[in-house]
C-alpha positions as CSV (number, residue, x, y, z in Angstrom):
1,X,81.7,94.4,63.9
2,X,85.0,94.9,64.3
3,X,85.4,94.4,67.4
4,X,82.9,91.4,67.4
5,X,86.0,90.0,64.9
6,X,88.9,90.4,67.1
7,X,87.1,88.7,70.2
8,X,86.1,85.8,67.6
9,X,89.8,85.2,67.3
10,X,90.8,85.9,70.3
11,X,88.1,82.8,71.3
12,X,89.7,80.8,68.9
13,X,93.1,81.1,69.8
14,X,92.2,80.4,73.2
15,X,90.1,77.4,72.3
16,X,92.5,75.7,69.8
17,X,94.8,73.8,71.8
18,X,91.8,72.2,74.1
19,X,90.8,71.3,70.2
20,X,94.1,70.2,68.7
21,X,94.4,68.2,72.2
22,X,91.0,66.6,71.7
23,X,92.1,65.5,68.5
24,X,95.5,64.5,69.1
25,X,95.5,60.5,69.0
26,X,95.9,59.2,72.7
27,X,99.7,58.4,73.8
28,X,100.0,53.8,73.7
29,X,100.1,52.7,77.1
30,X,103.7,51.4,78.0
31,X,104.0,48.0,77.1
32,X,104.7,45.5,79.8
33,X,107.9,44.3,79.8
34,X,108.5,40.7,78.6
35,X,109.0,38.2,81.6
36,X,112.2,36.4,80.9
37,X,112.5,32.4,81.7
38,X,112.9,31.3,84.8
39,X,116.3,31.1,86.7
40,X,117.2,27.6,87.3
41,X,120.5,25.8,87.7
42,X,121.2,22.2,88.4
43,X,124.2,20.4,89.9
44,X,125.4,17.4,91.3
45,X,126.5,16.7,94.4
46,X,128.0,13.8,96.8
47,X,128.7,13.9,100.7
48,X,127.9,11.5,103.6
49,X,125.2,12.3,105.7
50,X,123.3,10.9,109.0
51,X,126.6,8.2,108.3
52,X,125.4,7.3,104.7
53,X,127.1,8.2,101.0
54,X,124.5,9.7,99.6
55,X,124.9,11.6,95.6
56,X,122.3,14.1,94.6
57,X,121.3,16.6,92.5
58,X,120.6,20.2,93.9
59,X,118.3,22.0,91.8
60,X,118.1,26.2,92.7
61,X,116.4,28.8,90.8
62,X,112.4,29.8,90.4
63,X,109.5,28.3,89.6
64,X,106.8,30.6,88.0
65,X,103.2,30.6,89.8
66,X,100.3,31.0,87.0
67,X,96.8,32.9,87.0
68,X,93.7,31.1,85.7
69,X,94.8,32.0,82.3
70,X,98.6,31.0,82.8
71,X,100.0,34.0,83.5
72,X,103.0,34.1,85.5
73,X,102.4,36.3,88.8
74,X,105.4,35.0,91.3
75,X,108.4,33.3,91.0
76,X,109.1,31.5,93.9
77,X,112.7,30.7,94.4
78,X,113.6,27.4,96.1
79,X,116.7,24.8,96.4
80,X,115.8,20.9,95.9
81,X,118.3,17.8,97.0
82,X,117.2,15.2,95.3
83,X,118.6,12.0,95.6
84,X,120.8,10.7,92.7
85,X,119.7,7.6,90.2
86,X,116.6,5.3,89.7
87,X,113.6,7.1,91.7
88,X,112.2,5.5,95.0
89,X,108.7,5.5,94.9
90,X,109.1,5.2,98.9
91,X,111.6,8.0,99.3
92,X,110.1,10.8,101.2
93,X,110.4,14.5,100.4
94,X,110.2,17.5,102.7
95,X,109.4,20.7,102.1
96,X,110.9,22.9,104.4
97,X,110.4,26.9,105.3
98,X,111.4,29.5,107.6
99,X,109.1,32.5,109.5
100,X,109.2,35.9,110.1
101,X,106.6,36.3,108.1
102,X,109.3,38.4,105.9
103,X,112.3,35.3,106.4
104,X,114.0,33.8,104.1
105,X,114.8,29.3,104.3
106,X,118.2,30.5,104.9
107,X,118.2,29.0,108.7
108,X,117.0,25.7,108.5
109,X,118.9,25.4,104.8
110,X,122.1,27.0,106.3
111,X,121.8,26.1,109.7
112,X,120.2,22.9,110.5
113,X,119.4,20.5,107.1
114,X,121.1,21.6,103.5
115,X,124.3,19.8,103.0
116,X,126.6,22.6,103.4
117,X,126.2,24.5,106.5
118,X,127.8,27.8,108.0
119,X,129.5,27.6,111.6
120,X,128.8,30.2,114.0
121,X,129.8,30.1,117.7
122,X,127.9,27.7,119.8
123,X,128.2,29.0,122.8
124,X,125.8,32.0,122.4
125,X,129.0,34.4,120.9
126,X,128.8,37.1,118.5
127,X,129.4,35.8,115.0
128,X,132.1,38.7,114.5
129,X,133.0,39.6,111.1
130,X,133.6,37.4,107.6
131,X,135.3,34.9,106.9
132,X,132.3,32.6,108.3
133,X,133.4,29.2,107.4
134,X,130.6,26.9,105.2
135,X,131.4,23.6,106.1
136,X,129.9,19.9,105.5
137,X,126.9,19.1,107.0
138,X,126.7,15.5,108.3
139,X,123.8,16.4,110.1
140,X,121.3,17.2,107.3
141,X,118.1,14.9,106.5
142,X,119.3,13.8,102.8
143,X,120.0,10.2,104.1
144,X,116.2,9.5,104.9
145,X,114.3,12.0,102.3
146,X,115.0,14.4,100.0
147,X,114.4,18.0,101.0
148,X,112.5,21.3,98.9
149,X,113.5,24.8,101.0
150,X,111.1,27.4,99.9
151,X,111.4,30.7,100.0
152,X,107.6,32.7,99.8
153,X,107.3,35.7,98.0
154,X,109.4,38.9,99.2
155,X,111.6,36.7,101.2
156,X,115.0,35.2,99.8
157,X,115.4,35.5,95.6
158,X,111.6,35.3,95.4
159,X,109.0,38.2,93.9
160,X,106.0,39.0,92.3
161,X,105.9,39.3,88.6
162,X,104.3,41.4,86.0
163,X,101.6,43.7,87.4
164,X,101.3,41.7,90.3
165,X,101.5,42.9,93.4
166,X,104.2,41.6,96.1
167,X,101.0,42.5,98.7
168,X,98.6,40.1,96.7
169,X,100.7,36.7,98.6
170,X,101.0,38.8,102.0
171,X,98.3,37.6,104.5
172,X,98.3,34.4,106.5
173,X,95.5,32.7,103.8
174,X,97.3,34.5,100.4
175,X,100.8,33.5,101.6
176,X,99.5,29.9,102.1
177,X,98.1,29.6,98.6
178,X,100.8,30.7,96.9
179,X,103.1,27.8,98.7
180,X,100.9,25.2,98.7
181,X,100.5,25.5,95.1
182,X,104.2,25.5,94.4
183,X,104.2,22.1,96.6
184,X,101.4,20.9,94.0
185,X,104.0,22.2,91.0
186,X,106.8,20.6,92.4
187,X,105.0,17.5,92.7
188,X,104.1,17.4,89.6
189,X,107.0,18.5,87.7
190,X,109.2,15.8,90.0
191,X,107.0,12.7,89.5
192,X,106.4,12.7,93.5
193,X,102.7,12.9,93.9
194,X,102.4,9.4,95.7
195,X,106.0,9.6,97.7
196,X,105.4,10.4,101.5
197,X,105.3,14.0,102.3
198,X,106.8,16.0,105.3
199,X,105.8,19.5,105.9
200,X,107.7,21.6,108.5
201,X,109.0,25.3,109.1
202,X,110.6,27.4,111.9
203,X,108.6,30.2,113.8
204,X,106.5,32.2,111.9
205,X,107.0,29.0,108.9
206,X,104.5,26.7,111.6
207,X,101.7,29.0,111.4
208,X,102.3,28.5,107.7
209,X,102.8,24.7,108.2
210,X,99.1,24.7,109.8
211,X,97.8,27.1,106.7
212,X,99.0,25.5,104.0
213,X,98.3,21.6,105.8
214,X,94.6,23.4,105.4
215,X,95.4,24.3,101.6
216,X,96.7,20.7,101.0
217,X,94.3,18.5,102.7
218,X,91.2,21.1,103.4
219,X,90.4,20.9,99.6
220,X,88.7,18.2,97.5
221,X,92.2,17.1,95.7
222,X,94.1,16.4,98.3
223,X,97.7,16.6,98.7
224,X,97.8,14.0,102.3
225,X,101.0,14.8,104.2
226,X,102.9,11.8,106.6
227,X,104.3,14.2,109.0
228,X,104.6,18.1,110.3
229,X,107.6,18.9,111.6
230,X,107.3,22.3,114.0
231,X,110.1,23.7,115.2
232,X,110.0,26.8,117.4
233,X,106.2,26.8,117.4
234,X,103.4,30.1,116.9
235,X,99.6,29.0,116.6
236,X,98.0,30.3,119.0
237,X,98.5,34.1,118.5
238,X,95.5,34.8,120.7
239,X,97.1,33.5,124.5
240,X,100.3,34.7,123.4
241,X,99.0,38.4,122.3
242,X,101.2,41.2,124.1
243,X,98.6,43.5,124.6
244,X,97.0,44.9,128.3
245,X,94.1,42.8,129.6
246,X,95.9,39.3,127.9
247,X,96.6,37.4,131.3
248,X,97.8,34.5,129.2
249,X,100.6,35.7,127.6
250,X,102.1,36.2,131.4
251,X,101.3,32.8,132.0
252,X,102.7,31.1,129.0
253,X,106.0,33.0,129.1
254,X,106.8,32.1,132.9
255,X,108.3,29.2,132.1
256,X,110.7,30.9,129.6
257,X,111.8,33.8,132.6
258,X,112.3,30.4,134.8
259,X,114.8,28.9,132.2
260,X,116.2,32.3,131.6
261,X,116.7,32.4,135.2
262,X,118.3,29.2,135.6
263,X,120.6,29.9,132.7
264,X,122.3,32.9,134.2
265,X,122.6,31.9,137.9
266,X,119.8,34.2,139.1
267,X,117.9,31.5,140.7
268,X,119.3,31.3,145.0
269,X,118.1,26.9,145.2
270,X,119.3,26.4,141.6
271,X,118.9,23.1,140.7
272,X,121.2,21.2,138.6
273,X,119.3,21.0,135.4
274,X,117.3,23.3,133.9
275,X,114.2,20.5,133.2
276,X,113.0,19.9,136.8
277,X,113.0,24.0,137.1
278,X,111.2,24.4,134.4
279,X,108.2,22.2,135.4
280,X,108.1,23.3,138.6
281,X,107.6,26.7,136.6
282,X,105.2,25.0,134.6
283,X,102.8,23.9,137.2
284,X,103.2,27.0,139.1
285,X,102.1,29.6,136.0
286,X,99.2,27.1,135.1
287,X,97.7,26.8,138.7
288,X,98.4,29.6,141.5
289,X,99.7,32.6,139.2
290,X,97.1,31.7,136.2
291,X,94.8,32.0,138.9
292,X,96.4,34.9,140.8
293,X,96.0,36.8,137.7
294,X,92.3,35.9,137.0
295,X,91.2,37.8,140.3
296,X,92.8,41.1,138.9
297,X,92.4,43.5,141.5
298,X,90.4,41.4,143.6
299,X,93.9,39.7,144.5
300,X,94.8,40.9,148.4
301,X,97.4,40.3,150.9
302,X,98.3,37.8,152.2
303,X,98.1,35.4,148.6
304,X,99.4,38.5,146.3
305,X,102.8,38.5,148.9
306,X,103.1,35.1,148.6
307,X,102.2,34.8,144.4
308,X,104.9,37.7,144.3
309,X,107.7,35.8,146.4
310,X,107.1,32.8,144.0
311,X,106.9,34.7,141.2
312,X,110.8,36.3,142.4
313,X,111.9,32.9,142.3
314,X,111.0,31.6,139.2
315,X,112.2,34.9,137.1
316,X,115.0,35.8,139.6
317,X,113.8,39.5,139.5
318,X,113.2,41.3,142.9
319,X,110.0,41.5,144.6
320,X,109.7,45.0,144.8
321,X,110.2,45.3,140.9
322,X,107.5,42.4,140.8
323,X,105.5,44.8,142.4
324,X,105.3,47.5,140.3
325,X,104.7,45.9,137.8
326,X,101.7,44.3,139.2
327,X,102.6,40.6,139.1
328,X,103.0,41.3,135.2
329,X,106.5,41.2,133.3
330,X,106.5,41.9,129.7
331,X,108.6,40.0,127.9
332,X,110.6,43.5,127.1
333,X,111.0,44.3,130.4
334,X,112.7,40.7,131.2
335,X,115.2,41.0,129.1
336,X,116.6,44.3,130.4
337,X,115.3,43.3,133.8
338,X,116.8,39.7,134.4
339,X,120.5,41.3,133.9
340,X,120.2,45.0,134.5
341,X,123.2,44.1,138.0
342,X,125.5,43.5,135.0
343,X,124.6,46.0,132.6
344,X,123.4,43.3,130.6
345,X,120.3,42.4,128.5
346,X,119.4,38.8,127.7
347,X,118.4,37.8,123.9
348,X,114.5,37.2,122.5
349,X,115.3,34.4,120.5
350,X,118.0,32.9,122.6
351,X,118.5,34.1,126.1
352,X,121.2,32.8,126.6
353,X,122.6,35.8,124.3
354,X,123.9,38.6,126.0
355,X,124.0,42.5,124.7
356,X,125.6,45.6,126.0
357,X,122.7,48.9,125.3
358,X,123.9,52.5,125.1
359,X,123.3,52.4,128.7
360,X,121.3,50.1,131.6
361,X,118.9,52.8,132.9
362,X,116.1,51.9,129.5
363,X,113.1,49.8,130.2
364,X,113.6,47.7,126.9
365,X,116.8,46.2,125.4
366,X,118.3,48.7,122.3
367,X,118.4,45.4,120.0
368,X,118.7,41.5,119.9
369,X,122.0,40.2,120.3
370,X,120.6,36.5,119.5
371,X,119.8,38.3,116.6
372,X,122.9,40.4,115.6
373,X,124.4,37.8,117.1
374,X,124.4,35.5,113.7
375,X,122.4,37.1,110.8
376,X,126.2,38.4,109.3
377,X,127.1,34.7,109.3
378,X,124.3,33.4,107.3
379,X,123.4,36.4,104.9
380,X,127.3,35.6,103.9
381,X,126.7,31.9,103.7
382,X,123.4,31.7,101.3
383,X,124.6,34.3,98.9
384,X,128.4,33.0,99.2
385,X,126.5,29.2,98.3
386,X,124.6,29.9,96.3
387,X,126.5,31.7,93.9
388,X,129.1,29.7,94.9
389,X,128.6,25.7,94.8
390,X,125.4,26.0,93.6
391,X,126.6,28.2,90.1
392,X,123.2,30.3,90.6
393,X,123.6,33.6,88.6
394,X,121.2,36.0,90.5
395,X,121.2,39.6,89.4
396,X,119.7,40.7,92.9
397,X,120.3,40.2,96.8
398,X,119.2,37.4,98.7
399,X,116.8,38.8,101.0
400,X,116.8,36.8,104.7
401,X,114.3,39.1,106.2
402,X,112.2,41.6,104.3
403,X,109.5,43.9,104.8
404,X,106.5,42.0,103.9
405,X,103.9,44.2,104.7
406,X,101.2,45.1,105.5
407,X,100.5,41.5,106.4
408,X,97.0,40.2,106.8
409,X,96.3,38.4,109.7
410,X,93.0,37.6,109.3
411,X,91.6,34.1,108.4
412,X,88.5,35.4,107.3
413,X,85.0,34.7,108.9
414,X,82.8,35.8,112.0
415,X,84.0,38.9,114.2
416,X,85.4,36.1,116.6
417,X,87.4,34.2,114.2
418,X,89.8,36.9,113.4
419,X,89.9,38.9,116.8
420,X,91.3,35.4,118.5
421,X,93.9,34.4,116.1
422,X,94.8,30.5,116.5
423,X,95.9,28.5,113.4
424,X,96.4,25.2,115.7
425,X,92.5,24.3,114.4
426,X,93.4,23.7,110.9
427,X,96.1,21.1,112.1
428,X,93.7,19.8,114.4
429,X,91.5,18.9,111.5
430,X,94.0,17.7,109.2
431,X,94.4,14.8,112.2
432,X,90.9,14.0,112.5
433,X,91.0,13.6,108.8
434,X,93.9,11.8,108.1
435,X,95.1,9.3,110.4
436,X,98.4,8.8,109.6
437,X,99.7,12.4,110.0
438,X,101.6,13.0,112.8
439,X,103.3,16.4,114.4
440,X,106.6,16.7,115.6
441,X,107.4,19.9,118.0
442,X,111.0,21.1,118.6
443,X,111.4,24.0,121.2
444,X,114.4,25.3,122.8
445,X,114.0,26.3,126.7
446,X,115.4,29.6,126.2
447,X,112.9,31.0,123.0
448,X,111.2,33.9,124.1
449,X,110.0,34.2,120.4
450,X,107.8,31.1,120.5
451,X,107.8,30.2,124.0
452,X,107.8,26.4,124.7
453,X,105.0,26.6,126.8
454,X,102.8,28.3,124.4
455,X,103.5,25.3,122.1
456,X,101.7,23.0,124.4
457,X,98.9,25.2,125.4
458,X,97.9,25.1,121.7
459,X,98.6,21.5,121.0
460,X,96.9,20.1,124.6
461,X,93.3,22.2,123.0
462,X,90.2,19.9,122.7
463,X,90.0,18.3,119.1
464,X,94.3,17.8,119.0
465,X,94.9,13.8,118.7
466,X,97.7,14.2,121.6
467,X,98.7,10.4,120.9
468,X,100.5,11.8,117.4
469,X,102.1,14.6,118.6
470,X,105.9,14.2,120.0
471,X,107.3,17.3,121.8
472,X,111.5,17.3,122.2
473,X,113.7,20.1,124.2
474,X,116.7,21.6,123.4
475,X,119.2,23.4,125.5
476,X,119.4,26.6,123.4
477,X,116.4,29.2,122.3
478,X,114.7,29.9,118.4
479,X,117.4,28.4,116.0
480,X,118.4,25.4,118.4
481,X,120.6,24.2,115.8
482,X,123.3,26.8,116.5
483,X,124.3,24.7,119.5
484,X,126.6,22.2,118.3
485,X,125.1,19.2,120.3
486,X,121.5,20.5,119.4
487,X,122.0,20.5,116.0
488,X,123.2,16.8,116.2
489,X,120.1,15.9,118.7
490,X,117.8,18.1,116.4
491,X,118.5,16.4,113.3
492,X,118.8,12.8,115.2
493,X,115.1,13.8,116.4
494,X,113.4,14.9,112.6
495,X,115.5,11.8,111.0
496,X,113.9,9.4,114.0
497,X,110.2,10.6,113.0
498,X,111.2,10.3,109.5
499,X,112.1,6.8,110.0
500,X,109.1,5.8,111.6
501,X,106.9,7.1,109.4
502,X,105.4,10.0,110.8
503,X,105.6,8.3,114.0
């Protein structure tokens, strides 16, 4: 019996804490933390612009995005100019966004159409080091309508709030949601839901022009848009897809090599301008090398050796490099290619941009020096501004490109749908639909990013009203607007539409 007693405690010394934690009471779940107001801070403003005096009040800060039951799960940060005094009921507003998907409105709102804008060199130099001097802007838009930059979530002062996710508004139909439903705020908070409406972004920001045009006008309560303004143009991810197999991503970045080419003397019959070149490159990738291509390895002697000497003319590479790589340049290979005599690599989203790699024997360039080339200048400029002129006190970092990811690219439906991504559609029908929206495309010759050419092979597709869409050149790459005299022409361009309506 004895021993039957000291195992008895033994048991219950063993089994008494799994008791006392049973009956402990359960620790309180942390308590969210409050979500403060949002950030906002208003000024006023005067300066002339596109020749005209023009006062207005610039409005920076967040606006909270709500669940069903009003709870606040984003604030999206954004700077409004709004003109000064008795509202127009016929002024226009723009809402205007950049790419990436992970940038920040910092280069059209530094660079091309806020008031204030930061110089960098225009002859495709390295911005160098601070001070980067933030200057008047004569060319911004704020003579003809008032403009909205917007900043999606992860990108610039903007985040998710709460227990909300930053991943919940990263995806092509999330990320479009969450803007187009700040547009409908705005709207409604500023008493502008019958003013005419622009839409327009740079890069990655006109695949999010075409998905939130479908947010806006694909719903029941429409929000009808006057214009789209595209500048430096993705839709059509499909034809411009990198990947083996893809013959049309060779053929819509010919033209790009051509003006490359052209730009630094590589070309033996160089013409004068870089325009007649170009379409001469233009009808060559969409009728003998499109077809070329097409055959595969069915292509023989003697119309591969001539394709090939064409080919070396237009890209100003050697045949024998053309060669081995089978009629079929990567865009990464260009750039190290084009230059590689020099020790030289050209720029992705400005070849006109040369860099100096570790050494010249690499296949691909070591970075982008149309890149590095400027983003010192503007990160200054926005936080610098911001702070600055625009008294915004922000206790984090402005972020110009983040890492907004995973991103999902798919648009949802059949198997087909989302292998073959192509936005362009949803603008299409926004035409059909409303027939006073119109589509303005800006593209600089020497993008390799966006690739002129790729712009009008999605825009020329079946069910596009061609009459309504205006294309306009520039003689730079991505960001146009860093040329001096393509700023001025970009801005003459975008206030022209403006003017006419759309038109």
């Amino acid at each position: 019996m004895k021993s039957l007693s000291i195992a008895a405690v033994f048991a219950a010394l063993l089994l008494a804490p799994a008791a006392l934690a049973q009956d402990a009471p359960k620790p309180e779940a942390k308590a969210e933390a409050p979500i403060p107001p949002a950030n906002v801070s208003v000024t006023h403003h005067s300066g002339k612009f596109g020749g005209v005096a023009v006062d207005y009040v610039a409005t920076t800060g967040e606006t909270y995005l709500t669940d069903k039951d009003g709870k606040p799960t984003a604030a999206i940060f954004s700077t409004a100019y709004v003109k000064a005094g008795k509202p127009d009921p016929n002024r226009p507003v723009t809402f205007l966004f950049n790419g990436g998907p992970g940038s920040g409105s910092v280069w059209l709102h530094m660079g091309a159409f806020g008031p204030k804008r930061v110089v960098v060199p225009s002859d495709a130099k390295d911005d160098a080091a601070p001070p980067y001097p933030i200057v008047d802007n004569p060319m911004s838009l704020l003579d003809v309508t008032d403009i909205v930059f917007i900043d999606p979530v992860g990108t610039g002062f903007s985040k998710a709030l709460g227990k909300t996710e930053p991943k919940e508004f990263w995806g092509l139909t999330a990320d479009a949601r969450s803007v187009a439903q700040f547009i409908r705020i705005w709207l409604r908070e500023n008493g502008r839901w019958n003013s005419p409406k622009y839409l327009g972004g740079e890069s990655y920001g006109t695949t999010r022009s075409a998905t939130v045009v479908n947010q806006l006008e694909g719903a029941y309560n429409d929000v009808s848009l006057n214009g789209v303004i595209l500048i430096s143009t993705i839709l059509d991810f499909g034809a411009q897809a990198d990947v083996q197999g893809n013959e049309m991503s060779y053929v819509v970045t010919l033209p790009s090599m051509a003006a490359a080419a052209w730009y630094h003397n590589k070309i033996a019959d160089r013409p004068a301008s870089v325009e007649p070149f170009v379409q001469q490159a233009r009808e060559f990738a969409a009728g003998e090398y499109a077809s070329a291509l097409i055959k595969g390895n069915r292509l023989k002697d003697p119309e591969r050796a001539a394709v090939r000497a064409k080919l070396a003319r237009f890209t100003g590479l050697s045949e024998t490099f053309l060669d081995h790589a089978d009629l079929r340049v990567t865009t990464g290979r260009f750039y190290k290619e084009l230059l590689r005599d020099r020790g030289l690599t050209v720029g992705r989203l400005d070849s006109r941009y040369t860099g100096v790699d570790y050494d010249s024997a690499g296949e691909q360039p070591d970075n982008d020096p149309s890149f590095y080339g400027i983003d010192g200048a503007y990160t200054a400029a926005i936080n610098a501004y911001v702070r600055g002129d625009l008294k915004l006190k922000m206790d984090r970092e402005y972020v110009t490109i983040g890492p907004v990811g995973p991103w999902d690219w798919r648009l949802g439906g059949d198997r087909d749908l989302d292998a073959y991504l192509n936005v362009t559609p949803y603008i299409a029908k926004a035409m059909r639909e409303n027939s006073s929206l119109r589509v303005f495309v800006g593209q600089g010759w020497y993008d390799f990013a966006t690739p002129f050419f790729g712009a009008e092979y999605a825009l020329s597709r079946t069910g596009v009203p061609a009459d309504r869409v205006s294309f306009h050149y520039y003689d730079a790459g991505h960001m146009m607007y860093v040329r001096d005299a393509d700023l001025t022409k970009l801005s003459t361009d975008i206030r022209a539409f403006i003017r006419a309506g759309g038109k």
